[in-house]
C-alpha positions in Angstrom: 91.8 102.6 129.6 93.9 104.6 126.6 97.5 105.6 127.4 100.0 107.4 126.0 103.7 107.2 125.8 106.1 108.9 123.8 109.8 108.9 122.6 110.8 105.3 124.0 114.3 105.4 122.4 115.5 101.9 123.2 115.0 102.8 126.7 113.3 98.8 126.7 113.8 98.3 130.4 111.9 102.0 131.7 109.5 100.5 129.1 108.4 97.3 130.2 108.5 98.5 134.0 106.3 101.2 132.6 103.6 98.5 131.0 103.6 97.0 134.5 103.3 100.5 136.6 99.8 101.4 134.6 98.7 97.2 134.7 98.7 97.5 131.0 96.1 94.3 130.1 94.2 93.3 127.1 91.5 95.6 128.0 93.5 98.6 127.6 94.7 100.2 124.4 98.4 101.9 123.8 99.4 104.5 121.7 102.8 105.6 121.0 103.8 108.9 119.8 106.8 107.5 118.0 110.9 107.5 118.1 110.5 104.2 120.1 114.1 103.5 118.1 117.3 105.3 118.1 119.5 106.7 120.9 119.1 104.2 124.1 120.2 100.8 124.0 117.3 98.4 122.8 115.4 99.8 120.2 114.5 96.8 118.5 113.5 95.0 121.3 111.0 98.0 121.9 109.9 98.0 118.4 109.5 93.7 118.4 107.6 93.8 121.7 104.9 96.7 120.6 104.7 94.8 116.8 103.6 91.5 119.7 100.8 93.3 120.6 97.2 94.2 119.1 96.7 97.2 121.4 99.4 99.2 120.7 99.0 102.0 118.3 101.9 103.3 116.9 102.1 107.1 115.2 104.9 107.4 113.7 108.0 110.0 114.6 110.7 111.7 112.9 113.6 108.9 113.9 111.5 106.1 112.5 111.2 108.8 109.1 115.2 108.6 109.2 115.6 105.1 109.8 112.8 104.1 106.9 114.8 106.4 104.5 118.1 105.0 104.9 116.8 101.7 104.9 115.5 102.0 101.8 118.5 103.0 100.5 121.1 101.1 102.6 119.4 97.8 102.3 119.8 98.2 98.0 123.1 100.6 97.6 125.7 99.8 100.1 127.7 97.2 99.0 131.6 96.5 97.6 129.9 97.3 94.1 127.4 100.4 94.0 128.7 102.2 97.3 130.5 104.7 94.7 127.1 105.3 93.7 125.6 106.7 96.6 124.8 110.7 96.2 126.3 113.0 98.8 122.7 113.6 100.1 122.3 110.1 101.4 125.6 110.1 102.1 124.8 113.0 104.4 121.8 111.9 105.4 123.3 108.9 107.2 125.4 110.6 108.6 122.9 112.6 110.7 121.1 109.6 111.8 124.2 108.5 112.7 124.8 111.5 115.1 121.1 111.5 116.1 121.3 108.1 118.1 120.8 105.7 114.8 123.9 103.7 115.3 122.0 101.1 118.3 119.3 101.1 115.5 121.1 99.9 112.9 123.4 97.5 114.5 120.5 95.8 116.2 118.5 95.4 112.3 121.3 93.6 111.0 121.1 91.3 113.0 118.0 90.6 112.1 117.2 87.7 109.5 115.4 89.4 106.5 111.8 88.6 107.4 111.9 90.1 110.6 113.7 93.1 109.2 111.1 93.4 106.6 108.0 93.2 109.6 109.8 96.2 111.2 109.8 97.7 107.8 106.4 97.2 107.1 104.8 98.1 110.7 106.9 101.3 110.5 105.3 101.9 107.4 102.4 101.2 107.9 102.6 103.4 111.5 100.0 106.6 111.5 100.5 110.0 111.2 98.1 111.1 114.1 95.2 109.8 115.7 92.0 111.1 117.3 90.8 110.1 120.3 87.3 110.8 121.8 86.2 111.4 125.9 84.3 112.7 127.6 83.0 115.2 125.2 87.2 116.0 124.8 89.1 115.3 121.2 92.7 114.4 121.6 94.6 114.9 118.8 98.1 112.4 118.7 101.3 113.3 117.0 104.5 113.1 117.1 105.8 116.5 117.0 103.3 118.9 116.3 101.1 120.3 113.2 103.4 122.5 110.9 101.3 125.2 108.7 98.7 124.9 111.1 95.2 126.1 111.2 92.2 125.5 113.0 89.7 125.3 109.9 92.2 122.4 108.1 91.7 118.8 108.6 94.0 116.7 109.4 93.8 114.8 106.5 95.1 117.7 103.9 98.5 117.7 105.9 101.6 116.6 104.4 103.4 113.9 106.2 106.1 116.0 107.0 104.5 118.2 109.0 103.9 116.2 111.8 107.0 114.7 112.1 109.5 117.6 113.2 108.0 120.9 113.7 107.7 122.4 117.3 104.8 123.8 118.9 104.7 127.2 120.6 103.4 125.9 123.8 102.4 129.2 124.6 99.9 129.1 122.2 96.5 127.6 122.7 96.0 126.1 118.8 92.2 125.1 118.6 90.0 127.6 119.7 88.0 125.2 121.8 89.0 124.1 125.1 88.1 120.7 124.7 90.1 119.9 121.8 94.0 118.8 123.5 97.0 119.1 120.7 99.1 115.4 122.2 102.5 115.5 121.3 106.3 114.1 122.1 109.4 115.3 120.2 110.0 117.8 122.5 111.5 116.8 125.9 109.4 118.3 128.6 112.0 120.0 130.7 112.7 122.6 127.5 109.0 123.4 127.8 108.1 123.9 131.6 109.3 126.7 133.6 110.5 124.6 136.7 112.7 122.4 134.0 111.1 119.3 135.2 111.2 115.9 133.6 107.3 115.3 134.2 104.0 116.2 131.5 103.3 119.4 130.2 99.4 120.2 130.6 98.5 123.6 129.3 97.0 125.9 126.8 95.2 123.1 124.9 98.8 121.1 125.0 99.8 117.6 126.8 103.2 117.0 126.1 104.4 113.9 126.7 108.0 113.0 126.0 109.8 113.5 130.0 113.7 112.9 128.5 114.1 109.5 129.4 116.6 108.6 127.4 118.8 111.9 128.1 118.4 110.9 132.4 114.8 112.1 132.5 111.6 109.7 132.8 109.4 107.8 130.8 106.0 108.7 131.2 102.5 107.9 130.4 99.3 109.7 130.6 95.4 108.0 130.5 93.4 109.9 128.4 90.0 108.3 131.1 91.1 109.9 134.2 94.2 112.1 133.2 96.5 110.3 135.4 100.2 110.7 134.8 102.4 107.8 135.7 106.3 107.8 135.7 109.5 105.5 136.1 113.1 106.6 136.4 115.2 106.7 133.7 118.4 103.7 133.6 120.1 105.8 131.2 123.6 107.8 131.8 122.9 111.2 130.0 
């Protein structure tokens, strides 16, 4: 079977229960609609235990875009000697992570030794941008956030980066005129997107929407692209 989860955010524990609600095994196959860091309280356990294992898929999300960028820069500049030298914009930029749930993040790397902060490094960069999936005669289409500058006739592959990493669909709209092609995003928490407010999947107009809130008190949920079962655990987490 092929599942999906999204937007983990150190929530390790709703994680691992969730692996063991679907029977996750060997057989199956994982994908993971990024931000599995940032925000809840393990996310580099989360990160460690998906790197562990062959069948999980990881696309990656906007927090793991933040987290690679300051890296890069806090791993070189921030030290007694050059931290003068740091621009404003980086400056800023941490700053934001900071207030977007990277400070669990970043005190869980440095603890790290450096080659198993340079493995997350390198599976986060190495992490896709979307994926395709194929059943039944149905195209999934994985990303993170959504497709910004969209249009039916371009492929994927002439996308920037970017633009699946922060944009918001109008899940109102239906965005590929067939209605066996499914746009498969997180990002978004579900209750902001479905009329009753609930933290469960979004199905309609061509959308699945997967990210339920679990880290802000919602649940962690995970869909089978086979028999479009949803599955769901409660979240740990004090919003």
């Amino acid at each position: 079977m092929q599942y999906i989860i999204s937007d983990i955010h150190g929530c390790y524990a709703e994680y691992l229960e969730l692996l063991e609600k679907i029977h996750f095994s060997d057989e199956d196959d994982l994908y993971v609609l990024g931000d599995a860091m940032d925000r809840g309280p393990e996310p580099i356990r989360v990160i460690q235990d998906m790197m562990r294992r062959s069948n999980v898929f990881y696309i990656q999300g906007n927090h793991d875009d933040m987290f690679l960028t300051m890296i890069r820069h806090l791993a070189v500049e921030i030290t007694s000697e050059t931290i003068q030298n740091i621009s404003t914009d980086i400056l800023m930029a941490y700053q934001n992570w900071i207030a977007n749930g990277g400070a669990s993040t970043i005190q869980q790397f440095l603890q790290l030794s450096q080659p198993e902060q340079r493995d997350i490094i390198d599976y986060l960069e190495d992490a896709s941008y979307y994926e395709m999936l194929e059943n039944k005669h149905c195209l999934y289409i994985l990303v993170h956030a959504g497709i910004e500058h969209f249009s039916p006739e371009k492929e994927l592959d002439t996308y920037q980066p970017v633009d699946f990493l922060w944009h918001r669909p109008d899940y109102k709209k239906r965005y590929f005129p067939s209605e066996r092609i499914f746009l498969v995003t997180g990002h978004t928490p579900t209750p902001l997107i479905r009329e009753d407010r609930k933290p469960l999947i979004y199905r309609g107009n061509g959308h699945i929407a997967i990210d339920c809130g679990c880290v802000f008190g919602g649940m962690l949920a995970a869909y089978c692209i086979e028999t479009g079962k949803t599955y769901y655990v409660h979240s740990k987490q004090n919003p």
